[in-house]
Residue frames as a rotation matrix with the C-alpha (Angstrom) as fourth column:
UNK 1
-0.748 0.635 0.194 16.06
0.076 0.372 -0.925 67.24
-0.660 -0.677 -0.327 57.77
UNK 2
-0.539 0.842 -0.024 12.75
0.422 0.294 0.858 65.93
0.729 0.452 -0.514 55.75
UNK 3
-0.777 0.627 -0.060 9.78
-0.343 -0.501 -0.794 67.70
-0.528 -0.596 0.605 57.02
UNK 4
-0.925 0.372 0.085 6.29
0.299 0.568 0.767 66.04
0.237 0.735 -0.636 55.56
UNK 5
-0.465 0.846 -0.261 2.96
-0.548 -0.507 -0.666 68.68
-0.696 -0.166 0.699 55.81
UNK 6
-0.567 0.714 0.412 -0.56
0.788 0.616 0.018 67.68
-0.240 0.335 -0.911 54.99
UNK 7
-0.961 0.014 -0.276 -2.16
0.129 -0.859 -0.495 70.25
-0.244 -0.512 0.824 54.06
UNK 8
-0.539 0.817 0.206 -6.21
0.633 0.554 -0.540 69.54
-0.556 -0.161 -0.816 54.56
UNK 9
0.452 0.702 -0.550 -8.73
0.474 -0.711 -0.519 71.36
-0.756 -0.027 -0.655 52.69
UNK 10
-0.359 -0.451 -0.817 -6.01
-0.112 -0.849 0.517 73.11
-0.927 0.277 0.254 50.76
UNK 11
-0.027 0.558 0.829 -7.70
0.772 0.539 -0.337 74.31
-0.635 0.631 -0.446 47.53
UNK 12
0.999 -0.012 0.053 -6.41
0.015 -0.874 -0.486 77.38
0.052 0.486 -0.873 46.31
UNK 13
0.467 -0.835 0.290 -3.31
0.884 0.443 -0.150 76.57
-0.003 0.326 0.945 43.93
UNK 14
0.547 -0.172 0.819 -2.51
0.450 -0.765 -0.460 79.92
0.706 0.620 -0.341 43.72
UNK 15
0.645 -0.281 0.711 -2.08
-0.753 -0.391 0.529 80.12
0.129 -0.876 -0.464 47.68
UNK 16
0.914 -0.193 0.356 -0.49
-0.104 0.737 0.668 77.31
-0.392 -0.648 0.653 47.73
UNK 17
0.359 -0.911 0.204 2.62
0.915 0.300 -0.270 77.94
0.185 0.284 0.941 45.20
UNK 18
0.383 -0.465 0.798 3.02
-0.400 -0.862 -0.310 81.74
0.832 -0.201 -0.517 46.78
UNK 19
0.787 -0.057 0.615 3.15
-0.556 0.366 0.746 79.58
-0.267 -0.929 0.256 50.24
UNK 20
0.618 -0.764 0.188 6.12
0.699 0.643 0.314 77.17
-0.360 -0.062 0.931 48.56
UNK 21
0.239 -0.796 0.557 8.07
0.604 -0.327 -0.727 80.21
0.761 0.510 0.402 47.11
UNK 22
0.123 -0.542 0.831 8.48
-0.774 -0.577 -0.262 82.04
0.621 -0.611 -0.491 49.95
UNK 23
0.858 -0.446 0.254 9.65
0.242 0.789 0.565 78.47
-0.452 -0.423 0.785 51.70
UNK 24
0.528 -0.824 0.206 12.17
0.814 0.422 -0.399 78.02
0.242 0.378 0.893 48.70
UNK 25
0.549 0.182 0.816 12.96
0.253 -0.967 0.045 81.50
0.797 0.181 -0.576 50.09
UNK 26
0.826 -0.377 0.419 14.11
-0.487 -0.103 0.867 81.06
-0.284 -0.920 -0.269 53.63
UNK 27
0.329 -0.926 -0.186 17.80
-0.845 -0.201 -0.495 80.22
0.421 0.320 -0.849 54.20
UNK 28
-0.281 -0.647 0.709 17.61
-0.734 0.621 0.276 77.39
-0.619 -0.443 -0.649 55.83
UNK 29
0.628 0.469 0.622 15.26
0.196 0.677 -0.709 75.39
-0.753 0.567 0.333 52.94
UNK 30
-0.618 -0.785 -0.037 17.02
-0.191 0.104 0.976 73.54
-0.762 0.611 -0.214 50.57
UNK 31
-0.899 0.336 -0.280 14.11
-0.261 0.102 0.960 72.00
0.351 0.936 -0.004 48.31
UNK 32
-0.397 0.887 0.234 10.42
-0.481 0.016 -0.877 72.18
-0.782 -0.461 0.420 48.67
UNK 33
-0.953 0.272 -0.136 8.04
0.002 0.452 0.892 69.93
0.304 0.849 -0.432 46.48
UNK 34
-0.555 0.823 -0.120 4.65
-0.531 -0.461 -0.711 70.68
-0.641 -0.331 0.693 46.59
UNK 35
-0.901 0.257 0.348 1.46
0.429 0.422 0.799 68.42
0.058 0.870 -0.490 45.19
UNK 36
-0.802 0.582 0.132 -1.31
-0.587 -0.810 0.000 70.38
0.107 -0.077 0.991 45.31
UNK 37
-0.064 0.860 -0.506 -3.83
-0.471 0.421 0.775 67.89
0.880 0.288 0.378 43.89
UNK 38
0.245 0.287 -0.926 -3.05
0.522 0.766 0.375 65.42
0.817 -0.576 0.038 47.16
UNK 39
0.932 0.145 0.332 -2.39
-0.239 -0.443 0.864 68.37
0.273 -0.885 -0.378 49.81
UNK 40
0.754 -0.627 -0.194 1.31
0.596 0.530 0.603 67.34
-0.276 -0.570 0.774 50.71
UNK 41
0.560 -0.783 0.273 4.30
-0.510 -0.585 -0.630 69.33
0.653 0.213 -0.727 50.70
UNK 42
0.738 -0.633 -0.235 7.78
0.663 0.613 0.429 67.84
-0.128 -0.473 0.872 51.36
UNK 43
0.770 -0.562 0.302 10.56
-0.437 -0.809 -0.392 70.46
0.465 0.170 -0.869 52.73
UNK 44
0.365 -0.653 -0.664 14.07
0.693 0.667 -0.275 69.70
0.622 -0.360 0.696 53.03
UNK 45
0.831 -0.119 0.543 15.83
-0.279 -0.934 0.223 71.74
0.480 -0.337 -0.810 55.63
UNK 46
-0.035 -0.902 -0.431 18.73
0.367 0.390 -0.845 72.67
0.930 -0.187 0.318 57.91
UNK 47
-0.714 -0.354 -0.604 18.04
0.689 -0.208 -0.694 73.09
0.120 -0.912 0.393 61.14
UNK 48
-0.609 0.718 0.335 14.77
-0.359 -0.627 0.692 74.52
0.707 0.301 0.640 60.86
UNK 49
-0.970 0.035 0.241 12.52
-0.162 0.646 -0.746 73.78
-0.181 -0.762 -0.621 63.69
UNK 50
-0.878 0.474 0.069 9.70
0.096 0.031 0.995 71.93
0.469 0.880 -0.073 61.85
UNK 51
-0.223 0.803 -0.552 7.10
0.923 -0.008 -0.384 72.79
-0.313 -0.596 -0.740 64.86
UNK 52
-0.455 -0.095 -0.885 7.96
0.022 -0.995 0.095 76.69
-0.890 0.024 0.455 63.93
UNK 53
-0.665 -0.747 -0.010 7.64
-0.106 0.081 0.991 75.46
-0.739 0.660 -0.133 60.56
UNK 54
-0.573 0.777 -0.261 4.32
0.757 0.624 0.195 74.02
0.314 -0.086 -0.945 60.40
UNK 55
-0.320 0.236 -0.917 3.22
0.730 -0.556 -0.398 76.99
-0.604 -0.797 0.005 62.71
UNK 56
-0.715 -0.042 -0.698 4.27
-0.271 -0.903 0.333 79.71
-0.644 0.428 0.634 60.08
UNK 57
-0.927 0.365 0.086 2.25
0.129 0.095 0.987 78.16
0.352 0.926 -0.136 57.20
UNK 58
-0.460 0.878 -0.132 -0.65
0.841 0.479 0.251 77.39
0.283 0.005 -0.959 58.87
UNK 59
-0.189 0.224 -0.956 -0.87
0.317 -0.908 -0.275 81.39
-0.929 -0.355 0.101 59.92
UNK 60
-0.562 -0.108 -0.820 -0.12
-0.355 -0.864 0.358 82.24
-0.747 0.492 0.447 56.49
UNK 61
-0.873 0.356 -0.333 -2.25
-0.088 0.556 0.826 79.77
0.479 0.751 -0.454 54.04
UNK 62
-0.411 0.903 0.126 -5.72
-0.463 -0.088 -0.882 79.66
-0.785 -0.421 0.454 53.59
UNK 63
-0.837 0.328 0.438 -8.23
0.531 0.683 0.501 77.80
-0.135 0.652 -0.746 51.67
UNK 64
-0.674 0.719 -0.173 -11.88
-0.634 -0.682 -0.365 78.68
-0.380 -0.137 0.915 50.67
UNK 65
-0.690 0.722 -0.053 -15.18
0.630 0.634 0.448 77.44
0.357 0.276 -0.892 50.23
UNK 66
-0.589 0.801 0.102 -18.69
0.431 0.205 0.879 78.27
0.683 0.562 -0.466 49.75
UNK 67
-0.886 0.457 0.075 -20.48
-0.258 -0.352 -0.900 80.38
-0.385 -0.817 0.429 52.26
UNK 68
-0.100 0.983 0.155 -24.64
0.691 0.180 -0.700 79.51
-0.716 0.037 -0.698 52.79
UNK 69
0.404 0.484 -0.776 -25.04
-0.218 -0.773 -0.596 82.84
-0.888 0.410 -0.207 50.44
UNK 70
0.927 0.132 0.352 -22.70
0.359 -0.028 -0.933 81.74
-0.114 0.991 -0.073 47.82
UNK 71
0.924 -0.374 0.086 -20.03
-0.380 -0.862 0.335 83.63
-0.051 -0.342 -0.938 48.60
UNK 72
0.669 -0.494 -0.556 -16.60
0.639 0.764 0.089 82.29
0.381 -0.415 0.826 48.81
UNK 73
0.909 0.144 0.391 -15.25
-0.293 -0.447 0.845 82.55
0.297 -0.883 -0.364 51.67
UNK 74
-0.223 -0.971 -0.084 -11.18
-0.370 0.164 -0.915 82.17
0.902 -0.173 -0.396 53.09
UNK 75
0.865 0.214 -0.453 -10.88
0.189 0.699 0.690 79.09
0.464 -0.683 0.564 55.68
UNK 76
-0.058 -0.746 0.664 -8.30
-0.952 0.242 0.188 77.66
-0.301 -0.621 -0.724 57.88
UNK 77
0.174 -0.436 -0.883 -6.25
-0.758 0.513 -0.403 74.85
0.629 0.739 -0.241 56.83
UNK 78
0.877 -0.055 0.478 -5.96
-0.399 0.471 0.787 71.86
-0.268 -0.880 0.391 58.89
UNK 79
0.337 -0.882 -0.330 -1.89
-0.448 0.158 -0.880 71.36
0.828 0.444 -0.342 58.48
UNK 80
0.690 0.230 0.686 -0.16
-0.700 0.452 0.553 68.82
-0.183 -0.862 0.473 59.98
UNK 81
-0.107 -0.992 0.061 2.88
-0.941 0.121 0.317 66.78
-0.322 -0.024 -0.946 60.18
UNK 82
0.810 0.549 0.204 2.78
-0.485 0.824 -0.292 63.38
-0.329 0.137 0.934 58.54
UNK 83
0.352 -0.810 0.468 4.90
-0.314 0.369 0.875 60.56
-0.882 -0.455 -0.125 58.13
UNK 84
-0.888 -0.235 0.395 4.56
0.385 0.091 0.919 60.35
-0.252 0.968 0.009 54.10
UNK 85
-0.763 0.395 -0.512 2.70
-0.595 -0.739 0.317 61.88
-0.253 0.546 0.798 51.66
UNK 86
0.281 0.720 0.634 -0.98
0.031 0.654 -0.756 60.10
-0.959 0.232 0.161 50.83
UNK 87
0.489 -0.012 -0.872 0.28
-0.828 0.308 -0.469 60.26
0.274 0.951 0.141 46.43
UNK 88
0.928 -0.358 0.105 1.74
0.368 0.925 -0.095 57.23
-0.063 0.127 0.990 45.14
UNK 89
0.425 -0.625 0.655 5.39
0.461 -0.473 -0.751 57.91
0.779 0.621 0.086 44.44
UNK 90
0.983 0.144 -0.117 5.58
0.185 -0.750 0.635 59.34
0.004 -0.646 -0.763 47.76
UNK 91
0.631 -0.767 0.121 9.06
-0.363 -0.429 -0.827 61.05
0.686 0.478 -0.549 48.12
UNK 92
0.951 -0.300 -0.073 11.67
0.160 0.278 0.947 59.05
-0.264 -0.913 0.312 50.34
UNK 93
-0.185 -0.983 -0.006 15.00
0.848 -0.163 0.504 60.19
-0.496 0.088 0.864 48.82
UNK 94
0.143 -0.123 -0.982 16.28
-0.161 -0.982 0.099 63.66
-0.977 0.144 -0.160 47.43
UNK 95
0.903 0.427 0.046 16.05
0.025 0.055 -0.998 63.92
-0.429 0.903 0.038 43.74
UNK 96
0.587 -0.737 -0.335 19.63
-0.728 -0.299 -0.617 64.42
0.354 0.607 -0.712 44.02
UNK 97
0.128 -0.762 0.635 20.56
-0.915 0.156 0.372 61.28
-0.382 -0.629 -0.677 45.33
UNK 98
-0.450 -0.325 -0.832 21.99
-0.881 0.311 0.355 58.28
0.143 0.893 -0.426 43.35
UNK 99
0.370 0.713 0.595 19.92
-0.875 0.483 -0.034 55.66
-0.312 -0.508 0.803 42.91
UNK 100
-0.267 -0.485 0.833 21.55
-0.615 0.751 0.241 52.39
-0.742 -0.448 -0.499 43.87
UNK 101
0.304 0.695 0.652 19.20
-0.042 0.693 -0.720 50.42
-0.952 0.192 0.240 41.29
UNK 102
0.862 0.052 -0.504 20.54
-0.476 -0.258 -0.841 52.13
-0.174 0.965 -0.198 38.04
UNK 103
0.513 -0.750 0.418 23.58
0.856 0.486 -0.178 50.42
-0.069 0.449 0.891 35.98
């Protein structure tokens, strides 16, 4: 199963590849790709229920921005399920499947 997360706002690369290694972590994820710059993360899984899935990140990932004093400050993420990724390129096949086009 293809899971496809938006993740709004998200602006802290550091949170955001501790948040895909402990994905590539769980036993049911097979392969997690993560673009930071456009907010999208594509997880394969087995049997993973991608409401639960969705659920866990958005508890554990944060962004940040600017407080009125200066300050930065740790947000909430607006994550969310999406039918492709907004990059070009968007991923629709596993990196390990053959592609039909080559000779």
């Amino acid at each position: 199963m293809r899971t496809i997360i938006q993740l709004g706002s998200s602006n802290c690369g550091w949170c955001l590849n501790a948040m895909a290694d402990q994905l590539r972590a769980r036993p049911l994820v097979g392969n997690v790709h993560l673009n930071a710059s456009a907010g999208c993360l594509v997880v394969d899984h087995e049997h993973d229920d991608p409401a639960a899935l969705i659920a866990g990140i958005q508890h554990d990932l944060r962004g940040w921005e600017l407080a009125e004093n200066g300050e930065a400050v740790m947000v909430d993420l607006d994550v969310h399920e999406e039918s492709q990724c907004r990059w070009a390129g968007t991923i629709t096949r596993s990196d390990e499947e053959p592609n039909s086009d080559s000779p």
